[in-house]
Each structure stands twice: as structure tokens, then as C-alpha cells.
SEKE-42400 format. One record per atom (N, C-alpha, C): residue number from 1; residue in one letter; x, y, z. Coordinates in steps of 0.1 Angstrom, whole numbers, plus 5000, padded with zeros to 4 digits. Atoms other than C-alpha are relative to their C-alpha. Example, Ala and Ser with C-alpha at 12.3 -4.5 7.8 and 13.67 -1.06 7.14 Angstrom:
2
@k->1 | r->a | X->5009 | Y->4988 | Z->5000
@k->1 | r->a | X->5123 | Y->4955 | Z->5078
@k->1 | r->a | X->5009 | Y->5012 | Z->5000
@k->2 | r->s | X->4991 | Y->4989 | Z->5000
@k->2 | r->s | X->5137 | Y->4989 | Z->5071
@k->2 | r->s | X->4992 | Y->5011 | Z->5008
***
This chain:
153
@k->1 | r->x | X->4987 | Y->5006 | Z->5001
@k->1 | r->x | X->2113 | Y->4036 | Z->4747
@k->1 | r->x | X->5000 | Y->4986 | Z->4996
@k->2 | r->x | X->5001 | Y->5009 | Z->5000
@k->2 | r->x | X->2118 | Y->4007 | Z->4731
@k->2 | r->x | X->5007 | Y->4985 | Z->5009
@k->3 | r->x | X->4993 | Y->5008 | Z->4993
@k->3 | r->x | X->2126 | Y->3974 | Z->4747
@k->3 | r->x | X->5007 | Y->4991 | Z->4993
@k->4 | r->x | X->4991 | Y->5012 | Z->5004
@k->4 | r->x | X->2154 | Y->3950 | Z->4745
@k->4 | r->x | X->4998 | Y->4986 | Z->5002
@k->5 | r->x | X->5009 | Y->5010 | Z->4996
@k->5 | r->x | X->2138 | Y->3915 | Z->4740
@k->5 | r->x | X->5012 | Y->4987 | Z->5000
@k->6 | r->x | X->4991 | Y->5011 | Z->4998
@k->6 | r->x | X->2170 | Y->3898 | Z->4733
@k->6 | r->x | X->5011 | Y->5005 | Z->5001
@k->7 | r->x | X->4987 | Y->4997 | Z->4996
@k->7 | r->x | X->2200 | Y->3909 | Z->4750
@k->7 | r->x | X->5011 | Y->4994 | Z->4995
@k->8 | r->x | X->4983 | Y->5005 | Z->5005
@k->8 | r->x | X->2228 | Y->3887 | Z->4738
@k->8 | r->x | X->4999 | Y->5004 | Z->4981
@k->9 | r->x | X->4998 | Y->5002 | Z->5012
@k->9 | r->x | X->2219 | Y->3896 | Z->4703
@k->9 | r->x | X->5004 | Y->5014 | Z->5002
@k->10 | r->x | X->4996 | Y->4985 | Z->4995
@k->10 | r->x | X->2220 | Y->3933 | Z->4714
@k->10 | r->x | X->5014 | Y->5002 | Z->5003
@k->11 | r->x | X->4986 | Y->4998 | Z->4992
@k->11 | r->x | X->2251 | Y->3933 | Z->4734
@k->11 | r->x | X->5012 | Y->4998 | Z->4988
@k->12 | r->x | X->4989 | Y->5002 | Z->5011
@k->12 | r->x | X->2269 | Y->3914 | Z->4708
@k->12 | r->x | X->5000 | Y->5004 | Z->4989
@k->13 | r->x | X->4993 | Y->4993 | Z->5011
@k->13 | r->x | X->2262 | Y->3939 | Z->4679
@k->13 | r->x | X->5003 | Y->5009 | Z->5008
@k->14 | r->x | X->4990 | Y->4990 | Z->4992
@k->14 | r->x | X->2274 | Y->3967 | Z->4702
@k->14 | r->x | X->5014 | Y->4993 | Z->4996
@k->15 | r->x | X->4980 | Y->5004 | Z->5001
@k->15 | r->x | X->2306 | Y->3943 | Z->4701
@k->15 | r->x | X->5002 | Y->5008 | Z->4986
@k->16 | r->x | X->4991 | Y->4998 | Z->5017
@k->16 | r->x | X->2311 | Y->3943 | Z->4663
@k->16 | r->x | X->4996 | Y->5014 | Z->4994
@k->17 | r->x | X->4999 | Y->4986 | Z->5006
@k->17 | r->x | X->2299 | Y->3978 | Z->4660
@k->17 | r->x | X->5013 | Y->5008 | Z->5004
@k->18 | r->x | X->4985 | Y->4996 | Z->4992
@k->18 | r->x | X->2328 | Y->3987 | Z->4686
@k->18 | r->x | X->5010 | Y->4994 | Z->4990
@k->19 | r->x | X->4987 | Y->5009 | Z->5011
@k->19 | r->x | X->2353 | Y->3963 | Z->4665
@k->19 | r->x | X->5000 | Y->5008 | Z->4988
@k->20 | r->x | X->4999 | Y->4996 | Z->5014
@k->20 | r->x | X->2343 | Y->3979 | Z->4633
@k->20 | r->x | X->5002 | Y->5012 | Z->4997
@k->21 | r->x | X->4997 | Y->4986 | Z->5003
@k->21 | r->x | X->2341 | Y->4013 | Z->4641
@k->21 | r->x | X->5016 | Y->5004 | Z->5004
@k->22 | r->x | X->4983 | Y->4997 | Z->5002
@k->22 | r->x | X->2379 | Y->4011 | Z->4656
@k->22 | r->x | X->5008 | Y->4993 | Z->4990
@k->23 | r->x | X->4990 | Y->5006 | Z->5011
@k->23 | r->x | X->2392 | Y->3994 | Z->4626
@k->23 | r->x | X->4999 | Y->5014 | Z->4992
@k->24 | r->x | X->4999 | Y->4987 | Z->5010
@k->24 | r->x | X->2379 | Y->4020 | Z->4608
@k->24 | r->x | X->5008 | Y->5015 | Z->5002
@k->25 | r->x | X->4991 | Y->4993 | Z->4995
@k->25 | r->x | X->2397 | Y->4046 | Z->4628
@k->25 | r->x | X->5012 | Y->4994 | Z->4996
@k->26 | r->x | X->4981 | Y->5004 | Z->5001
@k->26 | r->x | X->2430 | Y->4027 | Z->4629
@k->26 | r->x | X->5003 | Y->4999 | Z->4983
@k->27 | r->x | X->5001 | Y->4995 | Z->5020
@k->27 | r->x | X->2425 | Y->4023 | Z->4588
@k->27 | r->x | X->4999 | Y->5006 | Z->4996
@k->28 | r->x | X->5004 | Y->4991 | Z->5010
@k->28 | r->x | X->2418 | Y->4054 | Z->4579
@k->28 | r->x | X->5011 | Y->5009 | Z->4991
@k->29 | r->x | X->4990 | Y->4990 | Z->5007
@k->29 | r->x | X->2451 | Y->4068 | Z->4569
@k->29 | r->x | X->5009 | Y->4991 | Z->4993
@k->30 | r->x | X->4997 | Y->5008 | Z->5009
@k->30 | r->x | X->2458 | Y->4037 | Z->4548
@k->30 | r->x | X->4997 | Y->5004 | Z->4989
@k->31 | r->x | X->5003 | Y->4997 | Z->5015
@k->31 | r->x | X->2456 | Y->4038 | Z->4512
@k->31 | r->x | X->4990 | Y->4990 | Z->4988
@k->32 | r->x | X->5010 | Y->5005 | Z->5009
@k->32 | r->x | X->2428 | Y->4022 | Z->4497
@k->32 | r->x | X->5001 | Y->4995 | Z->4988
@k->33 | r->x | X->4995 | Y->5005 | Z->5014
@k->33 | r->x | X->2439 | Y->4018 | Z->4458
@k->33 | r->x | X->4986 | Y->4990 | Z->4998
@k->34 | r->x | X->5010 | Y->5004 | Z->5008
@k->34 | r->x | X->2414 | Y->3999 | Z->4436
@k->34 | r->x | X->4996 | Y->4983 | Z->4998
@k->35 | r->x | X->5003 | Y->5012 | Z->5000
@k->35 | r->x | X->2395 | Y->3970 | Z->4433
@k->35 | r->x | X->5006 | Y->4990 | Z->4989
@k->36 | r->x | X->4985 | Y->5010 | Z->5013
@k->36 | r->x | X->2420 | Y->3952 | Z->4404
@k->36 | r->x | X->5012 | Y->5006 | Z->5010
@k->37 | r->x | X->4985 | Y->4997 | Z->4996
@k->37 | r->x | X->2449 | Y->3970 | Z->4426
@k->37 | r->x | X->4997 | Y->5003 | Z->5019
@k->38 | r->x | X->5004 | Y->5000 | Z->4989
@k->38 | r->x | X->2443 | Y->3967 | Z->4462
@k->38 | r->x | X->5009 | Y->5006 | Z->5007
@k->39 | r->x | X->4986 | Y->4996 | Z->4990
@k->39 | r->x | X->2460 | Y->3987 | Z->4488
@k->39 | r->x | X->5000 | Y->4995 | Z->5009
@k->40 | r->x | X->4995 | Y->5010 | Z->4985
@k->40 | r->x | X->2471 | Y->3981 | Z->4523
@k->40 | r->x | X->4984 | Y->5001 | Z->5012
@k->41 | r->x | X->5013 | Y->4998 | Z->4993
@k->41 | r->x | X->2435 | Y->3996 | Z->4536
@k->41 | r->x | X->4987 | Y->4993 | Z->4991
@k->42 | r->x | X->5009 | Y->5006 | Z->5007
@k->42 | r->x | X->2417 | Y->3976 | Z->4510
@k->42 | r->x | X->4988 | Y->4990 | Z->5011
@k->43 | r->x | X->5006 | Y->5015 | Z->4997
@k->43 | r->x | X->2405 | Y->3945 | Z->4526
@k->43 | r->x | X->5000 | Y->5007 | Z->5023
@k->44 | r->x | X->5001 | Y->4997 | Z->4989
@k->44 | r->x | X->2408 | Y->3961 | Z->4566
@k->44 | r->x | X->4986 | Y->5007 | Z->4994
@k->45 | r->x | X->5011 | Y->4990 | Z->4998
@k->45 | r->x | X->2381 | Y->3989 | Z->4558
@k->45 | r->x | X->4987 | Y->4997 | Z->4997
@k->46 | r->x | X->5012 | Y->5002 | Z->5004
@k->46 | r->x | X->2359 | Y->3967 | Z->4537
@k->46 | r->x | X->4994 | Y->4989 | Z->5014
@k->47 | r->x | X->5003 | Y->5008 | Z->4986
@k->47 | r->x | X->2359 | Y->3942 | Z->4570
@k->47 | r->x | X->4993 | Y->5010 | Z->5010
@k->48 | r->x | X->5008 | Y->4993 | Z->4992
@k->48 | r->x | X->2351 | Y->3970 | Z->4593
@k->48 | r->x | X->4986 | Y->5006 | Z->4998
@k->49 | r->x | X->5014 | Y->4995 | Z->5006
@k->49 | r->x | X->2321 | Y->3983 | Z->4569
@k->49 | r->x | X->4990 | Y->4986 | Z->5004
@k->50 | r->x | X->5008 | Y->5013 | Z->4998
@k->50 | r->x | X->2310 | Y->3948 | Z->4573
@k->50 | r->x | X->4994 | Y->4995 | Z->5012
@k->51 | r->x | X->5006 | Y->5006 | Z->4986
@k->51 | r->x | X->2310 | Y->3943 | Z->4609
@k->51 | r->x | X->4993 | Y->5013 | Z->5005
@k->52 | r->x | X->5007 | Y->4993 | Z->4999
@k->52 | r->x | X->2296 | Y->3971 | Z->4613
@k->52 | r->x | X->4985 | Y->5006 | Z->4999
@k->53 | r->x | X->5017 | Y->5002 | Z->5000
@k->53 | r->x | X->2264 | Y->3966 | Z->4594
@k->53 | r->x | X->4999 | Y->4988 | Z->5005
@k->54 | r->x | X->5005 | Y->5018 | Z->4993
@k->54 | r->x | X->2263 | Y->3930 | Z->4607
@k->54 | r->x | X->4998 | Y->5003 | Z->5017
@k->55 | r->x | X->5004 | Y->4996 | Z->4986
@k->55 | r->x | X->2265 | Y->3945 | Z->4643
@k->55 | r->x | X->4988 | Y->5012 | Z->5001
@k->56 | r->x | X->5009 | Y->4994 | Z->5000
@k->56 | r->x | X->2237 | Y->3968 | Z->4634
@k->56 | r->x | X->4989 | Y->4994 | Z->4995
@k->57 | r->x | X->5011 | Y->5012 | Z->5002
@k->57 | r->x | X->2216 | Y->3942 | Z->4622
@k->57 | r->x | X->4996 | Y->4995 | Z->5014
@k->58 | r->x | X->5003 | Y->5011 | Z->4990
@k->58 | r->x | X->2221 | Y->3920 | Z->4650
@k->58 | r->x | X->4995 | Y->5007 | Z->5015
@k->59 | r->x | X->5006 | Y->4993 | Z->4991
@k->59 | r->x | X->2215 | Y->3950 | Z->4676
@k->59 | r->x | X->4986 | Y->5004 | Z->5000
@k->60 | r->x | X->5014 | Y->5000 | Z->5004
@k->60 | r->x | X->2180 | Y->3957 | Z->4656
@k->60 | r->x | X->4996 | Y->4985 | Z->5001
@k->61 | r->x | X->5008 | Y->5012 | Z->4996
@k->61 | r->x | X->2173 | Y->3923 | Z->4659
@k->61 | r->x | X->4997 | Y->4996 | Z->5016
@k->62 | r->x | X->5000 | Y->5011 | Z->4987
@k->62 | r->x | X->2177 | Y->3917 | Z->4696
@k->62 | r->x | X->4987 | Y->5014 | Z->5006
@k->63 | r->x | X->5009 | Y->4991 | Z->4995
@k->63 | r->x | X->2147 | Y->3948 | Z->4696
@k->63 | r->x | X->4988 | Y->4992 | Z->4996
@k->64 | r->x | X->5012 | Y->5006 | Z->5008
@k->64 | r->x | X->2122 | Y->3923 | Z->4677
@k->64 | r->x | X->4998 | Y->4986 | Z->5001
@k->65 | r->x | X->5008 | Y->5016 | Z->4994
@k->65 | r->x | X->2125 | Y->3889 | Z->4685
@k->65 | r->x | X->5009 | Y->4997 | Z->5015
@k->66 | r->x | X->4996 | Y->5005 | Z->4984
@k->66 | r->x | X->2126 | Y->3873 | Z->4719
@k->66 | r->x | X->5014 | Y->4991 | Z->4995
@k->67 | r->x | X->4990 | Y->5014 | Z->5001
@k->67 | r->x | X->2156 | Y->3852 | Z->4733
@k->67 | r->x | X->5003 | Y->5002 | Z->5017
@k->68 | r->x | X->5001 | Y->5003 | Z->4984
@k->68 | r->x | X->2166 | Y->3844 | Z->4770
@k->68 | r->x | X->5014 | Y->5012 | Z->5001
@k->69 | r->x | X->4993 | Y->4992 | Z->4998
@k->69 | r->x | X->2186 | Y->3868 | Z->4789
@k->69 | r->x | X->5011 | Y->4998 | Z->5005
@k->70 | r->x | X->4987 | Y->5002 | Z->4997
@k->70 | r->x | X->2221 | Y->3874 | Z->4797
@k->70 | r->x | X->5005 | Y->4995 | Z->5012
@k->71 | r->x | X->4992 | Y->5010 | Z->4986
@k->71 | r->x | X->2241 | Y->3847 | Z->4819
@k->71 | r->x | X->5010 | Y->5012 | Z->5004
@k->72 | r->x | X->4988 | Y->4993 | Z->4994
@k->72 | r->x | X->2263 | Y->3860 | Z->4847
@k->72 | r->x | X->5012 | Y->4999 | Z->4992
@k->73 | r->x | X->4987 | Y->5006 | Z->5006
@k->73 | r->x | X->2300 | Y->3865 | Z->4837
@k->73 | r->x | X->5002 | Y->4988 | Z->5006
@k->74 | r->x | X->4996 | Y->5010 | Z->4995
@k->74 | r->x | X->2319 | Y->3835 | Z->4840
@k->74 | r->x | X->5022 | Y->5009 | Z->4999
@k->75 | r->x | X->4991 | Y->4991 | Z->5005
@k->75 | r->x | X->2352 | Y->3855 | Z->4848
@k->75 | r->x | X->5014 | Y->4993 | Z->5001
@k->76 | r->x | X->4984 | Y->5006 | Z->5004
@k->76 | r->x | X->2378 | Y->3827 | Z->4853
@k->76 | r->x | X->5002 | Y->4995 | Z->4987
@k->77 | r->x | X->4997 | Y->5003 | Z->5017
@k->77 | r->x | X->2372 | Y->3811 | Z->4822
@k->77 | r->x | X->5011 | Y->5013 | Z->4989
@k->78 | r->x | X->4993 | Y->4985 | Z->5009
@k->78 | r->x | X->2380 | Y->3848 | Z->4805
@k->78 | r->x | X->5011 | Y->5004 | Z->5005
@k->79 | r->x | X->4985 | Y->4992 | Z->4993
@k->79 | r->x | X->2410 | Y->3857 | Z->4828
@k->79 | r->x | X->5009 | Y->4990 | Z->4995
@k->80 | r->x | X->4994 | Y->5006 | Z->5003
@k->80 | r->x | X->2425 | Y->3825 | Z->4821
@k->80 | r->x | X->5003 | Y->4997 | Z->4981
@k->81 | r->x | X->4990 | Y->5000 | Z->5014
@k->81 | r->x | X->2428 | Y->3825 | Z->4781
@k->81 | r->x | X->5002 | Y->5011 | Z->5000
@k->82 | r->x | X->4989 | Y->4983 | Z->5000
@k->82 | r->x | X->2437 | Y->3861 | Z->4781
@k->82 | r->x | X->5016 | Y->4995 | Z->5003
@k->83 | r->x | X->4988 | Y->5002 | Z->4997
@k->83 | r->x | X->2464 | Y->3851 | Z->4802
@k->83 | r->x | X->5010 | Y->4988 | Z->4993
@k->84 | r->x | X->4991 | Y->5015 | Z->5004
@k->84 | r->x | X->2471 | Y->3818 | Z->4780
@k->84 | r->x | X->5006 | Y->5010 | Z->4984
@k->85 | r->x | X->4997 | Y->4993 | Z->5014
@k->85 | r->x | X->2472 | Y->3846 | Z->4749
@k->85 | r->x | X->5013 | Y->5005 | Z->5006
@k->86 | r->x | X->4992 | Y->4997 | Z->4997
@k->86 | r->x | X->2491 | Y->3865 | Z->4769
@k->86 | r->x | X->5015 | Y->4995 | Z->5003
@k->87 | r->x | X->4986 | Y->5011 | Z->4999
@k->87 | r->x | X->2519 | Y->3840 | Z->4778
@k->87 | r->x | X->5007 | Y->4992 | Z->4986
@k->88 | r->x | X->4995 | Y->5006 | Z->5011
@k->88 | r->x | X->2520 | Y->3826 | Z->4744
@k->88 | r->x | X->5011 | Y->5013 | Z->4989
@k->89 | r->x | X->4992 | Y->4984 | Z->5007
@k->89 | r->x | X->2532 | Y->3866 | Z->4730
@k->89 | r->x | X->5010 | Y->5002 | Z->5008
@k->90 | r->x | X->4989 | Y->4997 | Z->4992
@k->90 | r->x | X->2558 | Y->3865 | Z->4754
@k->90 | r->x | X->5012 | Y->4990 | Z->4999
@k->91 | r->x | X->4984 | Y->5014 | Z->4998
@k->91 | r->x | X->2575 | Y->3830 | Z->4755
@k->91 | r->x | X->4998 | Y->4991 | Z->4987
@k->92 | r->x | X->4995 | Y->5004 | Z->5015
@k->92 | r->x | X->2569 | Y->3826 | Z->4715
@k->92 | r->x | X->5018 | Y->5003 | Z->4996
@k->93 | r->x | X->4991 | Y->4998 | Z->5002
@k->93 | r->x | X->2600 | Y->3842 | Z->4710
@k->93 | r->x | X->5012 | Y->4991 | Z->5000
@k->94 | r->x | X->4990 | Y->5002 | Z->4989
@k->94 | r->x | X->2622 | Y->3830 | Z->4736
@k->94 | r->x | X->5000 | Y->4982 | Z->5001
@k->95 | r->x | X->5004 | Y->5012 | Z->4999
@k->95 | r->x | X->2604 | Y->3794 | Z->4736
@k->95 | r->x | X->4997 | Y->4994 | Z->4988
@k->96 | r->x | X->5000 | Y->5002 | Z->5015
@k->96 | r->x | X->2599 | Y->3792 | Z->4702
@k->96 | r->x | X->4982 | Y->4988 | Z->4999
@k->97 | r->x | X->5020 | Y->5002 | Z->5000
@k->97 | r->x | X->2560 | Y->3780 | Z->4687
@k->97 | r->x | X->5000 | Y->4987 | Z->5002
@k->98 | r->x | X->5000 | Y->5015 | Z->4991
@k->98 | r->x | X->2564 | Y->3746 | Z->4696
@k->98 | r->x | X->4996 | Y->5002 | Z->5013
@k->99 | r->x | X->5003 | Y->5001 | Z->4986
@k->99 | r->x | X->2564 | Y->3751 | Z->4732
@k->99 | r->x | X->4989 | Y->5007 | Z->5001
@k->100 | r->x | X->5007 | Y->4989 | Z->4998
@k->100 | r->x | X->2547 | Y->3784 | Z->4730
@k->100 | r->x | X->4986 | Y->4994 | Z->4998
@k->101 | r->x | X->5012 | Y->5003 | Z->5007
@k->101 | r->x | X->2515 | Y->3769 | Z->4714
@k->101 | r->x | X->4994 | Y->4990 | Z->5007
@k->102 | r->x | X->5004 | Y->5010 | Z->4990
@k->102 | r->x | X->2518 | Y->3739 | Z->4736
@k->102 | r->x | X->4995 | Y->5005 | Z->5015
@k->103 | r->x | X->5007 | Y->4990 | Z->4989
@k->103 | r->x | X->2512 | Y->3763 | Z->4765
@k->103 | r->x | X->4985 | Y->5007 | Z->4998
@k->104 | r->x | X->5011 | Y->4997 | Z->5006
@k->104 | r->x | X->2486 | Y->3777 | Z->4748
@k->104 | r->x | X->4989 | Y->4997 | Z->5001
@k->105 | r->x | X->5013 | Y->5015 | Z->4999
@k->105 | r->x | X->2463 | Y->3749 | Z->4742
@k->105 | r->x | X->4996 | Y->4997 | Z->5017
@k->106 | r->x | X->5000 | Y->5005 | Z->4982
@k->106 | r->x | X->2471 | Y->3736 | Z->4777
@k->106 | r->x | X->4992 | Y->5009 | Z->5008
@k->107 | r->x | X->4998 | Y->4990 | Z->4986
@k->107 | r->x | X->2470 | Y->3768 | Z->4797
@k->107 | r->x | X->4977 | Y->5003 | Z->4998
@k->108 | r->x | X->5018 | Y->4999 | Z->5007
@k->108 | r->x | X->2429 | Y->3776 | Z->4775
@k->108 | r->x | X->4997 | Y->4985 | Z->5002
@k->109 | r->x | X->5008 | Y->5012 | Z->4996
@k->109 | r->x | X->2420 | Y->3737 | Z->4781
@k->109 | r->x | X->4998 | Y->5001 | Z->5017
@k->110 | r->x | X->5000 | Y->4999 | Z->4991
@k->110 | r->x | X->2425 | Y->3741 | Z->4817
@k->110 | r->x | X->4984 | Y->5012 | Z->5008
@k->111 | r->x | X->5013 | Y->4988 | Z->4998
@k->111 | r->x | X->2397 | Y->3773 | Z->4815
@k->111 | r->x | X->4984 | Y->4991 | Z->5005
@k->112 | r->x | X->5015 | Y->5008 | Z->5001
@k->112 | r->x | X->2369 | Y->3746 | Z->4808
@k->112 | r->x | X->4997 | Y->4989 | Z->5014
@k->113 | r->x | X->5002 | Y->5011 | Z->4992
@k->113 | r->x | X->2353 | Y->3721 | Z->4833
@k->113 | r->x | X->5004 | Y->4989 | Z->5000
@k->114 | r->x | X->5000 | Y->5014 | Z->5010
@k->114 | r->x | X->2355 | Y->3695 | Z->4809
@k->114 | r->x | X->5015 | Y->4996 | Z->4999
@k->115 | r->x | X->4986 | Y->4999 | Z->5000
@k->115 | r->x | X->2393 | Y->3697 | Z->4812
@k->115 | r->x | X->5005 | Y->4982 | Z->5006
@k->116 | r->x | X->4995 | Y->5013 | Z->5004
@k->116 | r->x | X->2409 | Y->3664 | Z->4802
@k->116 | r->x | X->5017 | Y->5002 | Z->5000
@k->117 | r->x | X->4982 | Y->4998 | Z->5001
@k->117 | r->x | X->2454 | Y->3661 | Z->4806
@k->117 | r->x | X->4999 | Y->4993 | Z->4987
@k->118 | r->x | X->4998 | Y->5007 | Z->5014
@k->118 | r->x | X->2455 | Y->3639 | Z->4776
@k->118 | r->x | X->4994 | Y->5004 | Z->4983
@k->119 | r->x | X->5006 | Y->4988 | Z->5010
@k->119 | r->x | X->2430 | Y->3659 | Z->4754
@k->119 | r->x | X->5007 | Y->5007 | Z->4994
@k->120 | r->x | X->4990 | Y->4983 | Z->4999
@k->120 | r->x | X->2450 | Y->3688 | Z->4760
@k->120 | r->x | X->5012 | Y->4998 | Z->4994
@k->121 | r->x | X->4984 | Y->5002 | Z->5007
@k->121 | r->x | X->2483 | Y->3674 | Z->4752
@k->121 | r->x | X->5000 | Y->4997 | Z->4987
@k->122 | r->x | X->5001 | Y->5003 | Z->5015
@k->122 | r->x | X->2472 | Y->3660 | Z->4722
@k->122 | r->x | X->4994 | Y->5012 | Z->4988
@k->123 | r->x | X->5004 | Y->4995 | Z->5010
@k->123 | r->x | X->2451 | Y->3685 | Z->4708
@k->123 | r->x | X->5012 | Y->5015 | Z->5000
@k->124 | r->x | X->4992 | Y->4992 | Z->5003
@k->124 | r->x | X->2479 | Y->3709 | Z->4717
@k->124 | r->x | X->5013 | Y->4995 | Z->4993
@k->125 | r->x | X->4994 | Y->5006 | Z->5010
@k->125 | r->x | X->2504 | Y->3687 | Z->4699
@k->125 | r->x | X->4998 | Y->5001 | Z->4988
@k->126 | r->x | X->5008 | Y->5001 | Z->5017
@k->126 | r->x | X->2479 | Y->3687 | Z->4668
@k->126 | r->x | X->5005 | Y->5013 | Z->5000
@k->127 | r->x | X->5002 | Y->4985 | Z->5001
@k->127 | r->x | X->2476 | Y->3728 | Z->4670
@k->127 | r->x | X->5016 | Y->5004 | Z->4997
@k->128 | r->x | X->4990 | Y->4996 | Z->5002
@k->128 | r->x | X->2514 | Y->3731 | Z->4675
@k->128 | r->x | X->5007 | Y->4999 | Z->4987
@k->129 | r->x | X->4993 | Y->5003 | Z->5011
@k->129 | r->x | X->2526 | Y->3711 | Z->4646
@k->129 | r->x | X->4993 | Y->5007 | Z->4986
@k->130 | r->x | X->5004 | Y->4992 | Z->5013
@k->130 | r->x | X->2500 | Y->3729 | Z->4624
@k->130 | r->x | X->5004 | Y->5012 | Z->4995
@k->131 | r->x | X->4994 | Y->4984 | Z->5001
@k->131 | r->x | X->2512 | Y->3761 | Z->4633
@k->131 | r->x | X->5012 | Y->4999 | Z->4996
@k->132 | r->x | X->4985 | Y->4998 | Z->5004
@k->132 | r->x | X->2547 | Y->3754 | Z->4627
@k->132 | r->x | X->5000 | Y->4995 | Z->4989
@k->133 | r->x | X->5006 | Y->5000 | Z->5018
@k->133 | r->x | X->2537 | Y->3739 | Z->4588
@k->133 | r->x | X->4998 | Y->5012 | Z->4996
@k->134 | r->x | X->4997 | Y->4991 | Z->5007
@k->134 | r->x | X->2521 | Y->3766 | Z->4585
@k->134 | r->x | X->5001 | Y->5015 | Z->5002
@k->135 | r->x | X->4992 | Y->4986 | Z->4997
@k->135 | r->x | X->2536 | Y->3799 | Z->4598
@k->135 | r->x | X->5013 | Y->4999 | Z->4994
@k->136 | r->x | X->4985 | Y->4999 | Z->5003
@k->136 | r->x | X->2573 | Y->3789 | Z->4599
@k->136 | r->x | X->5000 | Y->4994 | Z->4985
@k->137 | r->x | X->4999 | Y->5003 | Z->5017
@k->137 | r->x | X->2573 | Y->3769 | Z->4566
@k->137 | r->x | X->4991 | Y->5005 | Z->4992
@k->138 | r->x | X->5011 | Y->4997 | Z->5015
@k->138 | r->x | X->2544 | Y->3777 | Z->4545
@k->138 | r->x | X->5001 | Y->5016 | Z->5000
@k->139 | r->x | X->5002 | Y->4983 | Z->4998
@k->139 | r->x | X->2544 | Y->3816 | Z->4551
@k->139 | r->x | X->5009 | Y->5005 | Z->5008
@k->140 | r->x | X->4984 | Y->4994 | Z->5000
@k->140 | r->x | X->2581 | Y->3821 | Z->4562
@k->140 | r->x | X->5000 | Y->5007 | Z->5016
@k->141 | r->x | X->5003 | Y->4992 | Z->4993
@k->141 | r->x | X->2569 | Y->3838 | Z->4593
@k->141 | r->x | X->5022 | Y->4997 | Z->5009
@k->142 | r->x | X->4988 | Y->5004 | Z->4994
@k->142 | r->x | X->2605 | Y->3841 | Z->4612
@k->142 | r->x | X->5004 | Y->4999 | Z->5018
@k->143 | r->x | X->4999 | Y->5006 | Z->4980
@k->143 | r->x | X->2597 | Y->3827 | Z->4650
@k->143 | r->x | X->5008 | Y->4988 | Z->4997
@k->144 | r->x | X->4988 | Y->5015 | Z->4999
@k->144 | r->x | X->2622 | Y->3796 | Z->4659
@k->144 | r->x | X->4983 | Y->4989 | Z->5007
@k->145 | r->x | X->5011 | Y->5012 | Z->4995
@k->145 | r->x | X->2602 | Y->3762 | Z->4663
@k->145 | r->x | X->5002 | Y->4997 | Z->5012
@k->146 | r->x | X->5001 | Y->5003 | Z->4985
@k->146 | r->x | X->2616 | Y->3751 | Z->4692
@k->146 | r->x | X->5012 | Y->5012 | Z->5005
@k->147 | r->x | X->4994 | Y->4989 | Z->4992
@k->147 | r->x | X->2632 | Y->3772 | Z->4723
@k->147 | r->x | X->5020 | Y->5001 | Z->4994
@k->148 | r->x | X->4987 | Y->4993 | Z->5005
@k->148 | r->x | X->2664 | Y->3794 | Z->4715
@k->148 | r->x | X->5015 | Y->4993 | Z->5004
@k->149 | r->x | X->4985 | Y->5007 | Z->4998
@k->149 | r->x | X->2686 | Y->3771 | Z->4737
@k->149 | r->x | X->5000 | Y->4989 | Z->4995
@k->150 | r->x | X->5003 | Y->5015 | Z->5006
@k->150 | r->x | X->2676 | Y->3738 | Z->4724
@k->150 | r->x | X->5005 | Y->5005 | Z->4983
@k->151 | r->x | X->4991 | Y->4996 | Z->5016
@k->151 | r->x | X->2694 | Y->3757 | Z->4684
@k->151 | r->x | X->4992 | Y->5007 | Z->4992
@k->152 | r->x | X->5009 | Y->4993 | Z->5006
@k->152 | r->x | X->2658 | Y->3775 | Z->4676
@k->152 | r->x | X->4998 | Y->4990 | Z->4988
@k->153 | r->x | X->5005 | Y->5005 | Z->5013
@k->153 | r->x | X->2653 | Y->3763 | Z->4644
@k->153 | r->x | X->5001 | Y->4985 | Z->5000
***
């Protein structure tokens, strides 16, 4: 039986094999169309083919060269941006991407040790105003910038 000499290289093509093989499920009843005419399954199926060999690489690799083995979880870090994703899909709407984004940033700076208030505010300032360039203006997306009672738009 062979051994696993580098676990994080292992584990994490397992990921992108998992990633790639459900894209390819959820794409499959898309329509493909041609390389000069692209369909709506074009560019999903060729991504899944991709991570797919790339997570089969990187799982054959962690059977051949050494690397140190896998750290404990660290499980507040992970619960808390889930939850900063999560809050942002909920009070985008309602809060509009301004706020929403500003929560965001904050709620995922707060995960790290390193957690700075001024950082945070700023770099989620930066992030917000990018996003609202370019979602709401540049690519029309139609969320409101700021919250719905403040006039949305």
C-alpha cells in the first residue's frame, strides 16, 4: 500500500477533484456549442476538466515527495467567514453592497489574530467601493449601493 508522504498536497487534490467532478455533474445538461461559438457549458466543463487533472496531479504528488503533515483544524477562523459569507447573501439586498461588503471585510478581519479596527475599516472601505465600480456600474449587476431606506441607489 502505498504511502502518503505529503498530506496537504493529497487532501487538497481530493478537494479539486471533489470541485471538478461536481461541476461536471451540475454542467452536464448544458450545451457545449463550439470553440468560435461558445455555449453556456463551454467554459464551466473546460474548468472542471481542469481541476480535475490539477487535483490528480497534486494527489500523485503528495505520494512522491515529502512535506510536513497536516495542522489541526483551526475551526473558528472557518466558522467565522462562512458566517461573514453568509451575512453578506442576506443583508446585500436589504443593506445594499456598501454596507453588505463593509460587514464582510470586518466580520473575515475579525477571524485572524492579527485583527487590526482601522485595517479593517479601511481595507473594507477599499473592497466596498471596488465592488460597487465594478458590479453596480461596470457590469450593471442590479443590487442597491446603499441600504433600501437610506433611497438604495
Amino acid at each position: 500500500m502505498p504511502v502518503i508522504r505529503s498530506p496537504k498536497d493529497f487532501y487538497a487534490g481530493l478537494l479539486f477533484m471533489a470541485i471538478g467532478l461536481a461541476d461536471l455533474v451540475i454542467v452536464r445538461s448544458y450545451p457545449l456549442g463550439t470553440s468560435s461559438r461558445m455555449g453556456p457549458g463551454y467554459f464551466p466543463r473546460i474548468l472542471g476538466i481542469l481541476l480535475l487533472g490539477l487535483g490528480t496531479l497534486l494527489s500523485l504528488r503528495g505520494f512522491r515527495s515529502g512535506g510536513e503533515a497536516m495542522s489541526r483544524w483551526h475551526w473558528r477562523p472557518l466558522t467565522i467567514v462562512l458566517l461573514s459569507v453568509l451575512v453578506w447573501g442576506l443583508t446585500a439586498q436589504g443593506l445594499g453592497l456598501v454596507v453588505a461588503s463593509l460587514a464582510l471585510v470586518f466580520m473575515s478581519s475579525v477571524a485572524s489574530d492579527e485583527f487590526r479596527w482601522r485595517e479593517a475599516v479601511l481595507s473594507g472601505a477599499i473592497q466596498a467601493a471596488a465592488m460597487a465600480a465594478l458590479f453596480i456600474y461596470g457590469l450593471g449587476v442590479p443590487l442597491p449601493v446603499w441600504p433600501v431606506f437610506l433611497g438604495g441607489r
